[in-house]
C-alpha angles and dihedrals in degrees: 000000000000127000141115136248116203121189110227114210082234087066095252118138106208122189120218140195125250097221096059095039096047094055086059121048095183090053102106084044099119132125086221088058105098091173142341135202141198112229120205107135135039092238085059082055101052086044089050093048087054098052090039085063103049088040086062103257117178100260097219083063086044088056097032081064107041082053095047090048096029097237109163132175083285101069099051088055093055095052087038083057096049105039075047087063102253116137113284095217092045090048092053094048094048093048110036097020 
């Protein structure tokens, strides 16, 4: 899993390929780019979703992207847990069995 996530100052998250960012590094380089994120695990998505929101990302983008990459409640506990200081591996058991 690789891919960016650019926050857009109309409130669009906007997902990009790699391939097409990393052969430009000027390419997030826009007065309208609030932030931007790499992507390469589910937990950096799910990172990314949280900080999307409280950034003011528009929420049907929010939802269109937890569907898309099946996040859930869930997965939000579990990330809440850990950032809280439980065990990681308890925490997954527990949540997802």
């Amino acid at each position: 899993m690789r891919w960016y996530y650019y926050l857009h100052t109309n409130g669009d998250l906007i997902g990009k390929n790699p391939a097409v960012v990393d052969s430009d590094a000027s390419y997030f380089d826009s007065d309208f780019v609030r932030k931007v994120w790499l992507i390469t695990s589910r937990e950096k998505l799910i990172r990314m979703l949280v900080q999307a929101k409280e950034l003011g990302a528009r929420a049907e983008r929010i939802k269109a992207i937890e569907e898309k990459s099946t996040v859930t409640e869930k997965d939000y506990e579990c990330l809440r847990r850990i950032d809280a200081g439980e065990d990681q591996e308890k925490v997954v058991a527990e949540i997802f069995g």
